[in-house]
C-alpha positions as CSV (number, residue, x, y, z in Angstrom):
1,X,-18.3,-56.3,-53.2
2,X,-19.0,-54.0,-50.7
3,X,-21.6,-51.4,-51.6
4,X,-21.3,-47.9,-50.0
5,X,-24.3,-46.2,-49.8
6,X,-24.3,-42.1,-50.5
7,X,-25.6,-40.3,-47.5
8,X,-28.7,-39.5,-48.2
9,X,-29.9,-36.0,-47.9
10,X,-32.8,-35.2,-45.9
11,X,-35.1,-32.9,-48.0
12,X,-35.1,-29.0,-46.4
13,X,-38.2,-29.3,-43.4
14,X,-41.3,-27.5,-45.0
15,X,-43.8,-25.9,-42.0
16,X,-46.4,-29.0,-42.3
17,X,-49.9,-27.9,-42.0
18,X,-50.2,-28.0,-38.9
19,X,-47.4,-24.9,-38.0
20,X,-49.2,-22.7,-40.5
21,X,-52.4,-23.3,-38.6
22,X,-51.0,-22.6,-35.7
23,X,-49.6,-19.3,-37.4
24,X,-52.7,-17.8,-38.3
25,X,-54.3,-18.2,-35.4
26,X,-51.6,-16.8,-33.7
27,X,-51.8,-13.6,-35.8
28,X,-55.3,-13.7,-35.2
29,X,-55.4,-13.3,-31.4
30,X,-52.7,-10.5,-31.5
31,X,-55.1,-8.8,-34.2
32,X,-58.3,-9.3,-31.6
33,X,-56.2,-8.1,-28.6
34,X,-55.1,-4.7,-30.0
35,X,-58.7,-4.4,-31.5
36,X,-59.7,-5.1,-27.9
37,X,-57.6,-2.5,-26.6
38,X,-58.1,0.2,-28.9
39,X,-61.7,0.1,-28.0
40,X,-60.6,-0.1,-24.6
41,X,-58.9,2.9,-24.8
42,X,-61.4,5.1,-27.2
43,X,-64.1,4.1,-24.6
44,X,-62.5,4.8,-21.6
45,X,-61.5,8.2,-22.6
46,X,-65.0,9.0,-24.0
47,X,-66.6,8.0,-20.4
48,X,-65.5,10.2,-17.8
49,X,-66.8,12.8,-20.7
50,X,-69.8,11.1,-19.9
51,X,-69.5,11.0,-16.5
52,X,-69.1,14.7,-16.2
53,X,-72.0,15.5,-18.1
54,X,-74.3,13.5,-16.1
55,X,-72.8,15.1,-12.7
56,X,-73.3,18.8,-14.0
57,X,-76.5,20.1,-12.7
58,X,-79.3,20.1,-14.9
59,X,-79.5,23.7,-16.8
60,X,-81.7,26.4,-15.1
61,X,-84.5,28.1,-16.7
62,X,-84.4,30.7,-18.6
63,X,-85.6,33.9,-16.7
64,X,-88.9,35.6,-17.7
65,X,-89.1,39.2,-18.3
66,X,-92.4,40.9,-17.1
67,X,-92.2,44.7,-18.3
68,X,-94.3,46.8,-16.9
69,X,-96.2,50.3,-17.9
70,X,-93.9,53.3,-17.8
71,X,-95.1,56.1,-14.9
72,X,-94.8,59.5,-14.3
73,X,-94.6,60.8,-10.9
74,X,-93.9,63.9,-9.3
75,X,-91.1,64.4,-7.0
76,X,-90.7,65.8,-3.4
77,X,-88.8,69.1,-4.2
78,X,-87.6,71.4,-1.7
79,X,-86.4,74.3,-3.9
80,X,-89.9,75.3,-5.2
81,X,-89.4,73.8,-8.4
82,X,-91.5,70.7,-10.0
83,X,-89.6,67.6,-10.9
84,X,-90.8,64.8,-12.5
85,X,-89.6,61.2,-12.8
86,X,-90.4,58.8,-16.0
87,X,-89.5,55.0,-15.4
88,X,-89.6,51.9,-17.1
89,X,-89.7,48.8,-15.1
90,X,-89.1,45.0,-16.0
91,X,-88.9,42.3,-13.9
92,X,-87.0,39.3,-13.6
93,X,-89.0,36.2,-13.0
94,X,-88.5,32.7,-12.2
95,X,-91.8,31.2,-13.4
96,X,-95.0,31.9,-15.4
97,X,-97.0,31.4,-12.7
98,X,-95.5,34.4,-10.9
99,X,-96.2,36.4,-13.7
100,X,-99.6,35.5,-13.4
101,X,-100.1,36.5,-9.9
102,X,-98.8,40.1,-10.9
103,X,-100.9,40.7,-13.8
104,X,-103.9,39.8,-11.4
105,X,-102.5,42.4,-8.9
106,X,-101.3,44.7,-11.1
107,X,-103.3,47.6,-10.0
108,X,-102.3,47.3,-6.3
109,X,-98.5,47.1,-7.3
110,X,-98.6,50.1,-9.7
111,X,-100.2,52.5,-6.5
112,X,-97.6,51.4,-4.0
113,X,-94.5,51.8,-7.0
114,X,-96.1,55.0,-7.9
115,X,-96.5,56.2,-3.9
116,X,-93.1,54.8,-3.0
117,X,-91.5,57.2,-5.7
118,X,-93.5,60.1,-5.6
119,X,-91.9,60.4,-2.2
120,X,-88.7,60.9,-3.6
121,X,-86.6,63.6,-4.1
122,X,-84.6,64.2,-7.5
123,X,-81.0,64.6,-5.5
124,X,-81.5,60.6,-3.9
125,X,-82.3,59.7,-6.9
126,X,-79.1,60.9,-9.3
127,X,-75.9,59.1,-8.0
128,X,-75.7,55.3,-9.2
129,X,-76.1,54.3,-5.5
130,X,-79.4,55.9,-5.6
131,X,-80.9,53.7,-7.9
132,X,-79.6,50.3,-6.8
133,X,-81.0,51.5,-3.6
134,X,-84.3,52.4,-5.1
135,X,-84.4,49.2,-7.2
136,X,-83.9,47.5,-3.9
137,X,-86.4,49.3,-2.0
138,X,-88.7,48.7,-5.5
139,X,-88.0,44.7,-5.2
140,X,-88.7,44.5,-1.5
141,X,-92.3,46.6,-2.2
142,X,-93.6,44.2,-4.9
143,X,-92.8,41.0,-3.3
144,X,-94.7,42.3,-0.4
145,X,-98.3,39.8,-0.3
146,X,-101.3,41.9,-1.5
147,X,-103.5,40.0,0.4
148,X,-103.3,38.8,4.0
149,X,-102.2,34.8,4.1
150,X,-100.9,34.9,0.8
151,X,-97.1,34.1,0.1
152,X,-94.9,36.4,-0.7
153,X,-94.5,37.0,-4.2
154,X,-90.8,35.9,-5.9
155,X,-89.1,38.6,-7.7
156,X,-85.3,37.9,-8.8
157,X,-84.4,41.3,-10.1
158,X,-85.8,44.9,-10.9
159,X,-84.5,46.0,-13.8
160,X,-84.8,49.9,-15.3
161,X,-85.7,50.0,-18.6
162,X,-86.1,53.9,-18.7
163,X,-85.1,56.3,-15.7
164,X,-85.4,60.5,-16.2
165,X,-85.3,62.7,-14.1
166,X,-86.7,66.3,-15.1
């Protein structure tokens, strides 16, 4: 008697433990990687950001105003006439401490402002180009030193804060 034996049939291959291991861990470094590179990418666009901030110069302080007293002066006039010339004045500083060095000489600035435009005549004075100049000339006169050895003093601007002429 001859036995025959059935082919046996090998049972369908289940992953062992080993292959799911080897799975997740798999899945886990492609999970790190792109987590890796998205903050990779987030930081290296927020840097030159950064980057340019830091190479910007530092802001500049804000100027200080420094108003000063209106006047009244009489003009030169050549047609017999009196004319008269009100003005406001504020300056433009850079510091305090130049603000402080003009209210010491304040007096001394007001007589050379107020003989500086008394010696003006009320037709220089009317066209726009007039009163750039005089705001000019009015710049160059106050940040002349007061007193001998003294440094200039620093004046950014002139402004007019009231100008008639009568």
């Amino acid at each position: 008697m001859a036995t025959t034996t059935a082919p046996q049939q090998a049972a369908p291959a289940s992953p062992g433990p080993m292959k799911r291991i080897i799975l997740i861990v798999l899945i886990a470094l492609i999970a790190a990687g792109a987590a890796g590179a998205g903050v990779w990418f987030f930081m290296a666009k927020r840097a030159p950001a950064a980057a340019s901030v830091e190479a910007a110069p530092p802001p500049t302080a804000a100027p200080l105003f420094f108003p000063l007293d209106s006047m009244t002066v009489n003009l030169q006039s050549d047609d017999g006439q009196q004319h008269f010339l009100r003005i406001g004045l504020t300056l433009k500083l850079s510091d305090a401490a130049t603000q402080q060095v003009l209210t010491e000489h304040m007096p001394e600035i007001r007589s050379h402002i107020l003989l500086a435009l008394s010696n003006k005549h009320p037709d220089e004075l009317a066209p726009l180009d007039g009163k750039r100049a005089l705001a000019d000339e009015l710049k160059t006169l106050i940040t002349e030193p007061t007193d001998k050895g003294t440094p200039p003093i620093r004046v950014q601007d002139v402004l007019f804060t009231e100008f008639v002429v009568q």
